[in-house]
C-alpha positions in Angstrom: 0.0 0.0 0.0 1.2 3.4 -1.2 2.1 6.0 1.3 0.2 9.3 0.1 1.4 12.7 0.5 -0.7 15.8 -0.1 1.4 19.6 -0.6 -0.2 21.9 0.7 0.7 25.1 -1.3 -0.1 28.5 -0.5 -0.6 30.1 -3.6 -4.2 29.5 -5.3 -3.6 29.2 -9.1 -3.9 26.2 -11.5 0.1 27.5 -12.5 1.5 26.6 -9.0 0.6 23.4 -8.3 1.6 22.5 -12.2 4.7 24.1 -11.5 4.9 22.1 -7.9 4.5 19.0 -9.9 7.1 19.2 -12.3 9.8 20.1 -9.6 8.4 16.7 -8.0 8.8 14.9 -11.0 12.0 15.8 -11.6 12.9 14.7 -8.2 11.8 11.3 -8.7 13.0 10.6 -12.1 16.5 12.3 -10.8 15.9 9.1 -8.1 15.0 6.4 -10.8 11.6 6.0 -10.3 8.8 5.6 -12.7 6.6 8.0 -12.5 2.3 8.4 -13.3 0.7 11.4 -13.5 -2.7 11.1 -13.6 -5.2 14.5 -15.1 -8.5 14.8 -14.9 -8.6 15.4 -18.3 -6.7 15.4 -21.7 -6.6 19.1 -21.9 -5.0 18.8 -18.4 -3.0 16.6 -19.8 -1.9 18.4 -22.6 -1.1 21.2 -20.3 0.9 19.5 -18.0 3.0 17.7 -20.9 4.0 21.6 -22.1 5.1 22.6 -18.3 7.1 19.2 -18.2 9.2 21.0 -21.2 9.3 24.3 -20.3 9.4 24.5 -16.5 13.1 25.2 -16.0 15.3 26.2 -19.4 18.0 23.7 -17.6 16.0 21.1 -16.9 14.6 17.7 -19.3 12.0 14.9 -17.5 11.7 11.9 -20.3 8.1 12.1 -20.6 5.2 11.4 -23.0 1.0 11.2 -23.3 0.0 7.3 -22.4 -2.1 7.6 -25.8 1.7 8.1 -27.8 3.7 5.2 -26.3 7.1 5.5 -28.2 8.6 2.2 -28.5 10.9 2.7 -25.6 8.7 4.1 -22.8 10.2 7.1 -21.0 10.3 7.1 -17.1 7.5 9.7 -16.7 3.6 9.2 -18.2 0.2 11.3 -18.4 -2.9 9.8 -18.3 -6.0 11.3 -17.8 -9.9 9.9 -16.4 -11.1 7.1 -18.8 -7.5 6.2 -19.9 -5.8 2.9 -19.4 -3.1 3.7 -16.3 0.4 2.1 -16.9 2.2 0.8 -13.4 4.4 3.1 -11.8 6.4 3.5 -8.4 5.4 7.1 -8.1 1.7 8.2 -9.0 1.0 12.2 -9.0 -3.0 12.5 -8.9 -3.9 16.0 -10.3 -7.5 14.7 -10.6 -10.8 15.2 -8.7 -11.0 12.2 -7.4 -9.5 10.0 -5.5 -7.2 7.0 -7.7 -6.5 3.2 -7.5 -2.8 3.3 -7.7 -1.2 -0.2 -9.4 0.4 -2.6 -7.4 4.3 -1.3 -7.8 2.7 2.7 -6.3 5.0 3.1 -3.3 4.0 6.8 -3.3 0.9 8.7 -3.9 1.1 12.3 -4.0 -1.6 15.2 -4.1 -1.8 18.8 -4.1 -4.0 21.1 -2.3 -4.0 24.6 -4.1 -7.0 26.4 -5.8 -10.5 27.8 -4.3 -12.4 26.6 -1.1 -14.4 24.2 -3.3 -11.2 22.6 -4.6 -9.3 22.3 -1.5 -12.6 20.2 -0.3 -12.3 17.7 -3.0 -8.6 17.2 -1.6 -10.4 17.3 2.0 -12.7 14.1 0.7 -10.0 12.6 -0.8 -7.8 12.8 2.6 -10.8 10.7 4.1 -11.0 8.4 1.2 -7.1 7.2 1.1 -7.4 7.3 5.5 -10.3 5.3 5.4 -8.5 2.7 3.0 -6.1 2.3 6.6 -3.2 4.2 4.1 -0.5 6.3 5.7 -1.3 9.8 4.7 0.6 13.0 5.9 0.8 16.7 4.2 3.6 18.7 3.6 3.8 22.9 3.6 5.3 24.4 0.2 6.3 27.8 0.5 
């Protein structure tokens, strides 16, 4: 069972928690680990894909779109709701609902940014991973 980790960040926008997950991303391919990020949808998607190449001028995260599988697969994927979720070690959930991570998750990470009705999806979703018996804990970003 994955232990989930939801960032807490102080700014409000859509931009900072993108920008929160790349850095995050980075971090764990720069560690080796496979890596799912899972949008609510494929604009999302989309969107997240174009931060992933643009993020930091210094900076490269193999990535690509799980519906434009290359034939060697690079250590970071996007999915999105209704798409078939490859197995990862690392799964980023930048969805409104809570996910089903595959059997090799060892980590789960959210983020709480945006309005009041958005940080109580991420409120439910607390419960829903606690309720599973899942370690959960947050962490503060400046």
């Amino acid at each position: 069972m994955p232990e989930v980790t939801f960032y807490v960040l102080r700014q409000e926008e859509d931009a900072a928690r993108i920008h929160a997950l790349c850095r995050l991303v980075e971090k764990a391919w720069l560690q080796d680990l496979s890596v799912l990020i899972l949008a609510e949808d494929i604009l999302e998607a989309h969107r997240i894909d174009e931060a992933l190449w643009s993020f930091r001028p210094d900076s490269f995260v193999p990535h690509c779109l799980v519906d434009n599988l290359p034939t060697k697969i690079p250590p970071a994927l996007i999915s999105w709701l209704g798409q078939d979720c490859p197995d990862a070690q690392v799964w980023f959930n930048m969805a409104h609902s809570p996910c089903q991570p595959g059997r090799r998750c060892q980590r789960l990470i959210q983020f709480v940014a945006g309005s009041a009705e958005q940080r109580e999806i991420q409120r439910q979703q607390w419960r829903h991973y606690r309720d599973l018996g899942w370690s959960v804990n947050k962490i503060e970003l400046a």
